[in-house]
C-alpha positions in Angstrom: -13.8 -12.1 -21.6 -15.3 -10.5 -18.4 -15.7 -7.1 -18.2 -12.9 -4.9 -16.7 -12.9 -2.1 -15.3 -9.7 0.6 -14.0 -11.2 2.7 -11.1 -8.7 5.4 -10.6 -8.5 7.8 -7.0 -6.2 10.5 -7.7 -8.0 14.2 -7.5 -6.2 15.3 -10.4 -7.0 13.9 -14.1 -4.4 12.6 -16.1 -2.5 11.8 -13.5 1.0 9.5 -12.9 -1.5 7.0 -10.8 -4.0 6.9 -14.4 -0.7 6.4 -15.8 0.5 3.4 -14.1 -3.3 1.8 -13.6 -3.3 1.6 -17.2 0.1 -0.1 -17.6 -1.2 -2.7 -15.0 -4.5 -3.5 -16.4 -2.7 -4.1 -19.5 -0.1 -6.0 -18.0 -2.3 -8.2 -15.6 -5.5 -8.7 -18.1 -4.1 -7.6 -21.6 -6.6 -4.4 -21.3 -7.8 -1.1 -19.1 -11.5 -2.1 -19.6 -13.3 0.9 -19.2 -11.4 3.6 -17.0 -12.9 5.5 -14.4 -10.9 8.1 -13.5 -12.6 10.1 -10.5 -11.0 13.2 -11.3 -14.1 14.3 -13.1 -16.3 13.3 -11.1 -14.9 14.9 -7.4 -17.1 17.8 -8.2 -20.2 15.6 -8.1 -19.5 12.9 -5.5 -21.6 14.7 -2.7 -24.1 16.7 -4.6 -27.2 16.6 -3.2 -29.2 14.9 -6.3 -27.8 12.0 -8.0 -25.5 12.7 -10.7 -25.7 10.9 -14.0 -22.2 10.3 -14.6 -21.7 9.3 -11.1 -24.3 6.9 -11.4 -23.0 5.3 -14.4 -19.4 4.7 -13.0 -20.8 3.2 -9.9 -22.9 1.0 -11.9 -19.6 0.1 -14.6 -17.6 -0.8 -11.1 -20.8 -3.3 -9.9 -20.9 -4.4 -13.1 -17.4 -5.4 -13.7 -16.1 -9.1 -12.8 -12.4 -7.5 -12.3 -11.3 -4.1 -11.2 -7.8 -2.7 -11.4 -8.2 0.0 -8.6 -5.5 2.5 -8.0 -5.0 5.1 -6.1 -2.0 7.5 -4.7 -0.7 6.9 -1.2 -2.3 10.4 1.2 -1.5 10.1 4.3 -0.2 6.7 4.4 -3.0 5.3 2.5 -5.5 6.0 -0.5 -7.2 9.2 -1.5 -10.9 10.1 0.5 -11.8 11.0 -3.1 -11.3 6.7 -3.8 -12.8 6.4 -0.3 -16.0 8.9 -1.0 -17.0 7.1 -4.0 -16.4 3.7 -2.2 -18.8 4.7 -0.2 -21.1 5.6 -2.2 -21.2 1.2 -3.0 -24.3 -0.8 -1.5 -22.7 -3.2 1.1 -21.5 -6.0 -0.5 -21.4 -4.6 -3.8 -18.4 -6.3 -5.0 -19.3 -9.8 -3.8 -17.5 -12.1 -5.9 -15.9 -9.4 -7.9 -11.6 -10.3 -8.6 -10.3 -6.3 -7.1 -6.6 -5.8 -7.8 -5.2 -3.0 -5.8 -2.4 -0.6 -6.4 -1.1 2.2 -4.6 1.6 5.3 -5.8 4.0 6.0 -3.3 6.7 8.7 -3.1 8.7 6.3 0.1 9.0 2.9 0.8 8.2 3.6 4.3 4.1 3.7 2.7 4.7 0.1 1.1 2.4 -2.1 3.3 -0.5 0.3 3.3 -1.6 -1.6 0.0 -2.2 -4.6 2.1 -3.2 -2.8 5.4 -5.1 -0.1 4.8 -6.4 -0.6 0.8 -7.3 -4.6 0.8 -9.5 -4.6 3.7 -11.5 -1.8 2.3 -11.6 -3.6 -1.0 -13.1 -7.3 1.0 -15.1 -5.3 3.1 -17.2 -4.5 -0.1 -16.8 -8.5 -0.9 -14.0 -8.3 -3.4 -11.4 -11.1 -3.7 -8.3 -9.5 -3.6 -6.4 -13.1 -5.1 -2.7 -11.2 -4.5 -0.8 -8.6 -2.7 -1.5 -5.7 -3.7 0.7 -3.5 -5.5 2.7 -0.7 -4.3 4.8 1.4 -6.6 7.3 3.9 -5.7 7.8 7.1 -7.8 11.3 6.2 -8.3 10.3 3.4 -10.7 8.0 5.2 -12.8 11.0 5.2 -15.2 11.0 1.2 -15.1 7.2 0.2 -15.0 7.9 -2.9 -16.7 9.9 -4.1 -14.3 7.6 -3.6 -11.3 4.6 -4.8 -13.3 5.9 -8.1 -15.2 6.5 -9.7 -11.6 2.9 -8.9 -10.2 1.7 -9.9 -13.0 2.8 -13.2 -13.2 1.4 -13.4 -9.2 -2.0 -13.2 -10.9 -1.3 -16.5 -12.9 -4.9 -19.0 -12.1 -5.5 -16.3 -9.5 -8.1 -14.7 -12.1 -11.7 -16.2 -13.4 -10.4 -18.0 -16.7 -12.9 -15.7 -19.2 -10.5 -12.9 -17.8 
């Protein structure tokens, strides 16, 4: 199997968008990979000498051959945390790479910033971005499954086969 890795935006650790990341890794690949979640690392994103633990999640997300990456919806789109460590990517960095985006939203009215706003990012790093993204609302945190078992099955041959 490829490596897999779930890069996860939201500011505060442990959060509902780790939560549902995980449940859609599982879902789409059978596994999280290794988790990124940039909660711990916000403090170190702009230091002014490299960071260790920076540098090795950059270098897990170059590495990987698929990335779940999620993030909650600020200000109709994703975090500037995601964005800031994006960033911090060569150009190109993710040529080739499968990228599966996912946003948390509290309103419907946010649902086509997955596609407008997050994909785009995610190609202009050279990801393949094989489906719509995925936008979940708060209001069916209850019912993940039934959000999840749908986009899954979107990803069907979509996804290099040692995934």
């Amino acid at each position: 199997m490829g490596s897999i890795v779930t890069l996860v935006g939201n500011p505060r650790g442990g959060s509902r968008t780790l939560t549902v990341a995980v449940a859609a890794a599982e879902a789409a690949l059978g596994s999280t990979g290794d988790v990124v979640d940039l909660a711990g690392l916000a403090p170190h994103l702009f230091a002014p000498q490299p960071v260790a633990a920076v540098e090795v999640a950059l270098d897990l997300v170059k590495d990987a051959d698929v990335l779940v990456v999620a993030s909650p919806t600020y200000k109709g789109t994703y975090t500037g945390l995601l964005k800031a460590f994006l960033d911090r990517l060569p150009p190109r960095a993710l040529a080739g790479k499968h990228a599966l985006p996912l946003l948390v939203m509290g309103g419907a009215q946010h649902a086509l910033a997955v596609e407008v706003h997050f994909r785009p990012l995610l190609v202009e790093l050279g990801a393949i971005v094989p489906t719509p993204g995925l936008a979940v609302l708060e209001s069916q945190l209850a019912d993940l499954d039934a959000v999840l078992k749908p986009w899954a099955g979107q990803l069907a041959g979509q996804l290099p086969a040692r995934v």
